[in-house]
N, C-alpha and C positions, 0 to 999 in steps of 0.2 A: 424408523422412529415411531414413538406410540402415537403423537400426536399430526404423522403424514398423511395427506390427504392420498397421498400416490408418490411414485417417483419420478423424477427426470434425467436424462442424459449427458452425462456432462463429459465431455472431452478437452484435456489440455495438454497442448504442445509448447516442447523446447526446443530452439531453433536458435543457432547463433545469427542468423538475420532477422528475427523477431525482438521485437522489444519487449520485455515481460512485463506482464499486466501488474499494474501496482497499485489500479482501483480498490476500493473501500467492498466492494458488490463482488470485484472476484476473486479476492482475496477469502473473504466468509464463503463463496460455494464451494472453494476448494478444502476450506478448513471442513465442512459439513458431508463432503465427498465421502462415500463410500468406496474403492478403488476397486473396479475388480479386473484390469488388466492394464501391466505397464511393463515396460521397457526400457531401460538406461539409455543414455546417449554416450556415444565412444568416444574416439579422438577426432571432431569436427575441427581440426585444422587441416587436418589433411585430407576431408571429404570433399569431393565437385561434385556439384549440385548443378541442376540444368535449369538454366535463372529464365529458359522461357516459363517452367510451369510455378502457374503462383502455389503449388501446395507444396513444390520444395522435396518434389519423388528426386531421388539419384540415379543419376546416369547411371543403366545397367542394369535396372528390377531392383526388385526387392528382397535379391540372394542376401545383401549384407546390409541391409535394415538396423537389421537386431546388434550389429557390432559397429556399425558408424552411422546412419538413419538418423533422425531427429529422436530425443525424447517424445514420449505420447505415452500419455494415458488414460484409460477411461470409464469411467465409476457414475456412479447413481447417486442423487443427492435427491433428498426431499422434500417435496411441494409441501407446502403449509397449511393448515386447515382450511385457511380462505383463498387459495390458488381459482383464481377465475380463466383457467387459460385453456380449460375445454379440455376435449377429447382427441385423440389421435385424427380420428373421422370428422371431426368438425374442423379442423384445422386443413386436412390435403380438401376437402371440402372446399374449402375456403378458396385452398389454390385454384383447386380446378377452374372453380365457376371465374374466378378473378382473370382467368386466363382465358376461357371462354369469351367472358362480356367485353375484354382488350379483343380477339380476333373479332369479333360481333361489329365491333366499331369500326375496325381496318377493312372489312368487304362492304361495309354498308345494311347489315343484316339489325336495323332498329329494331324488329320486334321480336326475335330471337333475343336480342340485347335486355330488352324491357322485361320478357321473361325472367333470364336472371336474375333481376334487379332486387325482389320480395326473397327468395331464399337466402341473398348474400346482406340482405337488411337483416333477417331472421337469424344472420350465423352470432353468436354470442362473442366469436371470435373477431368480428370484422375491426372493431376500434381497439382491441385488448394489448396489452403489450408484447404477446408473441411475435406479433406481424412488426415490419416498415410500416413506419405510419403516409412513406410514400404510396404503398399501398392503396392504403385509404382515400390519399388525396386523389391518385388517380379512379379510384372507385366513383367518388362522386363526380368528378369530371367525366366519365363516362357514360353513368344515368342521367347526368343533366343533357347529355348530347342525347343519347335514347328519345327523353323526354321531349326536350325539342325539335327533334325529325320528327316527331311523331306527332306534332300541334298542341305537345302540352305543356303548356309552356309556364305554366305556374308551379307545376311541378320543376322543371328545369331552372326556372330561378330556385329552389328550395335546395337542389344539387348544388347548385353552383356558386351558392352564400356561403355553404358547409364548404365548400372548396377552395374559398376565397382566402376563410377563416384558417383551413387545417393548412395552405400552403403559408400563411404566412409563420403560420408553431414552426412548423418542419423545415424553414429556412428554403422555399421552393424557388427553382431558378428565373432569371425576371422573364426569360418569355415565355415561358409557361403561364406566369402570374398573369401576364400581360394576356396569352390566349385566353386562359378562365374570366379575366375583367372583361373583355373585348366581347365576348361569348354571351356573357351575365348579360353587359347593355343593351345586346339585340332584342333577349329574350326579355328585358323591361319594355322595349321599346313597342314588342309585339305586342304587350298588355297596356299599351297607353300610357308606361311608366314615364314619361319623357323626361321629366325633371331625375329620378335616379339612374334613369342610363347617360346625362350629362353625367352625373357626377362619379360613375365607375368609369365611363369614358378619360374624365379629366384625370382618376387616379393612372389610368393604362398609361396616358401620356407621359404623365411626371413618372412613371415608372422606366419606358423606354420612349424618348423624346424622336428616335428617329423610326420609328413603327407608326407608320401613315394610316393607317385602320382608324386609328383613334381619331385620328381627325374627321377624315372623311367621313365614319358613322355619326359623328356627335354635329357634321353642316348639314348631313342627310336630314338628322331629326330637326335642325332648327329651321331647315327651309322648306319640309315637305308638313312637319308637322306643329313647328310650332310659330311657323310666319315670322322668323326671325333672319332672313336672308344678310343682314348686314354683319351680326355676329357670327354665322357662318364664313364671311370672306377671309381672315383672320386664319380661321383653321382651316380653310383651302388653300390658302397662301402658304400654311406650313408641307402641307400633303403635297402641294407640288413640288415645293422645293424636293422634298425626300425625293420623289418620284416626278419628273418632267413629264413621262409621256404618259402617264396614266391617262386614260381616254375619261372612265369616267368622273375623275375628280375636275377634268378638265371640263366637260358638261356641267357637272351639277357645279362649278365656278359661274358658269356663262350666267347658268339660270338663276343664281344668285343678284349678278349685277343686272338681269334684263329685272327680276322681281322689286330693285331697289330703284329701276330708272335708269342706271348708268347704259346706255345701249350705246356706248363709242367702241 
């Protein structure tokens, strides 16, 4: 087309176990499709298909494809003049480093992690609609760990706000949510934020009421740092219930009643 920026990829399969697409968005790529390779589908009643693989290959290769196989076909439709969705190279880019800074995380390698962090800020692709924007959410949850292994911790609340915000878009699962709050308040709590890591603390709770973290960090802050040991008994009260033999919610309990007088 005169007015393509470039082309894209487009592939679409016919499967009697698929349900066909009858979006608005693929319905127009397909109208727009250029074809340049397809296939008919034969008599799929009397095809067995091997329902472990989710891609729906036939038992036996791919000798008779082309006369019982699924439909597929696959053609070239046109990016638009304002296609912001990058390059080939900035996109596996994308992957690599994102895969990278996920292993970085899992052996403990912060500053190898932290590395990563500026070219996959700098990818034009990181927020674009190419990717899962689980993606992303994990991205920022990953830099704010960096950040905060590594005592930087304003930095890491900076990750972990964008993370709070992008898992709530993306529909993100509650403990997760719940680790990124629980995560957030520490790295408040290390800045003297005391008052807004109560209050991501108290979101983690009304998120999952029987995740004892929330508690125990929000009596931590109110009896080591902000001389409120009686509001504290309350949410130790809850943290044990979850957990009876927690040693130290059982501690910072005691010190709570020795700091308010109760010494019975």
């Amino acid at each position: 087309r005169g007015d393509a920026a470039g082309w894209g990829v487009i592939s679409d399969c016919l499967h009697p176990l698929c349900v066909e697409d009858t979006n608005s968005e693929g319905k127009q790529l397909r109208e727009q499709a250029v074809w340049q390779y397809e296939f008919a589908i034969g008599d799929v009643s009397e095809v067995v298909f091997d329902p472990v693989d989710w891609f729906f290959i036939p038992i036996g290769g791919y000798d008779g494809i082309r006369r019982s196989g699924p439909g597929l076909k696959v053609g070239l439709v046109p990016a638009p003049s304002v296609w912001q969705g990058g390059t080939a190279k900035q996109f596996f880019s994308l992957l690599r480093d994102l895969n990278k800074l996920e292993q970085c995380v899992e052996v403990g390698d912060w500053q190898q992690g932290h590395r990563l962090i500026e070219p996959l800020q700098e990818n034009p692709l990181l927020e674009a609609v190419v990717l899962s924007k689980i993606y992303l959410y994990k991205y920022l949850n990953h830099a704010g760990l960096c950040y905060f292994k590594l005592g930087k911790f304003t930095e890491a609340i900076r990750f972990w706000q964008k993370g709070v915000i992008r898992g709530q878009r993306v529909g993100i699962d509650i403990e997760n949510s719940v680790m990124t709050l629980n995560a957030l308040g520490v790295a408040y709590s290390r800045e003297a934020r005391y008052e807004e890591a109560l209050r991501v603390w108290s979101q983690s709770a009304d998120l999952a009421p029987n995740n004892g973290d929330s508690y125990y960090n929000a009596a931590h802050v109110l009896i080591h740092n902000l001389d409120r040991p009686a509001d504290a008994l309350p949410l130790l009260q809850r943290a044990l219930a979850i957990a009876p033999d927690w040693v130290d919610a059982q501690r910072l309990n005691a010190l709570a009643h020795q700091r308010i007088g109760n010494l019975r």
